[in-house]
C-alpha positions, 0 to 999 in steps of 0.5 A: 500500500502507498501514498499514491495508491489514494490520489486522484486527479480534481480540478480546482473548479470542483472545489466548492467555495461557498455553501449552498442554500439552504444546507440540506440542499446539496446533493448527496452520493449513495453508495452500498459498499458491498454491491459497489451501486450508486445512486444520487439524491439530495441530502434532506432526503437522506431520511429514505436510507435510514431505518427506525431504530437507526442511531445517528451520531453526530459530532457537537463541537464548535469552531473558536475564531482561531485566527489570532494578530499579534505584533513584536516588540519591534512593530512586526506582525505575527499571526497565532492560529490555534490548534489544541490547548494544553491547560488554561493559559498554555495552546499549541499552535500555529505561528506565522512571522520571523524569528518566532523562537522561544523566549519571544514575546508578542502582543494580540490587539487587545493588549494580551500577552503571550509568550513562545514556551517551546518550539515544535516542528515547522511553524508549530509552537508551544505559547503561553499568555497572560490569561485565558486566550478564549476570553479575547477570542469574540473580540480578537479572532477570526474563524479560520477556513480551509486553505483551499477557500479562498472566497471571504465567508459572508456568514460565520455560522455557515462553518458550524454545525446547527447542533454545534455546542461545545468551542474547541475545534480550528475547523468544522466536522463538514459532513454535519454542515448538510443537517438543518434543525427540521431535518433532525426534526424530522429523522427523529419523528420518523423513528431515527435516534440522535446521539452527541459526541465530541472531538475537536478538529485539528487543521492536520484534517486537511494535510495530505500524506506526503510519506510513500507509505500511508504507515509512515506517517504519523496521524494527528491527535485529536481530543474527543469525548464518548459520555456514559449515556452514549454509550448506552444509547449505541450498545442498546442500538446494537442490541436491538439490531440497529445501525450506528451511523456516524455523521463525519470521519470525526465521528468515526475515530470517536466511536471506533477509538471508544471501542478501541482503548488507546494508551493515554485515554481515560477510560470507563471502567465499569462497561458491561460485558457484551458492550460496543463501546464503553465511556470515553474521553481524552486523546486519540490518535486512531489511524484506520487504513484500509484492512482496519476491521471497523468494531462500532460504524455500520454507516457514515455520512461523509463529504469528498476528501482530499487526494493523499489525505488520511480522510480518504484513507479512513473512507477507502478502509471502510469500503474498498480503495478501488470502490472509493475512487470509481465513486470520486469519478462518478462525482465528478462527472456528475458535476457534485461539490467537493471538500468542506462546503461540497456535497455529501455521501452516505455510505451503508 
């Protein structure tokens, strides 16, 4: 298995720049994963694939204006971006300007003061401000896109979920932007259950592999969280004979890292015997390649990845590589949307 083995050829007219109004209004992919068919709708219709009893889990956590402007002493500017906070003052981040060592004291705009505590690979570091970082945010930050739109969003709310509940992530979990309050209305009127999880979006969900081998290269660490009444929503759900649904790759690592104790993760230690998952919460670093045997996801709804990332990986392990990559032509040629603002697929 390599690297190349998950690139495929997208023009950039295919990359959705702005999101489509309303949201449920995109298109929408399905494809049955062991027949290889494919079928096109439109996502608000997404209630026809699903079955009462089904539970839908969804990812609740909300972008922060991540996007931070600092000076230096000397007057030179310095763009901080958020990335994973570490305690109440320290954050690892992303830093754009020179001479960003440790030591090196910035100002944001407001007046707060931080400080380079360590410096990490590239352009991460490690800054520790005066106070908490998250009371200047609604003043001082802007909500970061994707490197790859490039069109000023006229509504900041377009890049959270409806459902979108608690800060944390430097990017939106996109499978969930297709979703409006009635359409979960109406999944849950017709018999379909909803469930919450939480993990928190790094930008590395946008970096491609640049290794040859995918098992080279080391995958991001996230934080999410697994609480105990969802777990017993999802080990009833299977109980019952219905589908755990994951709305997002985000989705995914959560419940499949619930079913998959990692080193370094708090754990529950009280699960019955015969549970899917047991109560989660702390960090994960789960790979899934192609060849993972999938414990908790029988369903996901998910957008179209970027070539070489570890995204289509994830998908390409829960069907098939070759299935994967007809499908992305398919899209193609029938002119869908691609990446955080395109059209979704559900995959069953």
């Amino acid at each position: 298995m390599r690297t190349s083995d998950f690139n495929y050829d997208l023009p950039e007219s295919f990359i959705a720049q702005k999101p489509v109004e309303p949201r449920d209004s995109s298109r929408l992919m399905i494809l049955d994963r062991r027949m290889g068919t494919i079928r096109h709708d439109i996502f608000r219709n997404i209630g026809e694939y699903l079955k009462p009893g089904d539970l839908m889990v969804l990812n609740q956590t909300r972008v922060i204006p991540a996007r931070l402007r600092a000076r230096k002493s000397t007057g030179g500017e310095v763009e901080i971006l958020l990335l994973r906070k570490e305690n109440e003052l320290i954050w690892e981040t992303l830093v754009g300007g020179r001479g960003m060592l440790e030591g090196r004291a910035v100002t944001l705009q407001d007046g707060l003061n931080a400080e380079i505590v360590k410096v990490l690979d590239g352009s991460r570091r490690m800054i520790r401000f005066s106070e908490p970082v998250e009371n200047h945010l609604d003043n001082d930050g802007q909500v970061p896109l994707p490197p790859y739109i490039h069109e000023k969003l006229q509504d900041p709310e377009r890049y959270q979920t409806v459902y979108a509940h608690i800060p944390g992530s430097a990017a939106a979990p996109t499978a969930g932007l297709h979703f409006t309050d009635p359409l979960l209305q109406k999944l849950k009127a017709d018999g379909v259950n909803l469930a919450y999880i939480t993990l928190h979006v790094g930008l590395d969900t946008f970096a491609p592999v640049t290794e040859e081998a995918p098992t080279d290269h080391k995958i991001h660490t996230e934080w999410c969280e697994l609480n105990s009444l969802v777990a017993n929503q999802i080990n009833e759900t299977r109980k019952k004979g219905g589908r755990i649904v994951a709305v997002g790759t985000t989705s995914v690592r959560t419940l499949e890292s619930a079913a998959t104790p990692a080193s370094g993760t708090k754990y529950s230690t009280t699960a019955h015997a015969g549970s899917v998952v047991q109560p989660f919460a702390g960090p994960t670093s789960l790979y899934i390649l192609p060849g993972y045997e999938f414990k908790v996801v029988d369903a996901m709804v998910t957008n179209f990845h970027l070539p070489k990332s570890t995204l289509l990986m994830l998908v390409s392990a829960f069907t098939s590589r070759e299935t994967i990559l007809k499908a992305y032509e398919t899209a193609k040629h029938e002119g869908y949307r691609f990446f955080s603002f395109g059209d979704a697929m559900f995959i069953a």
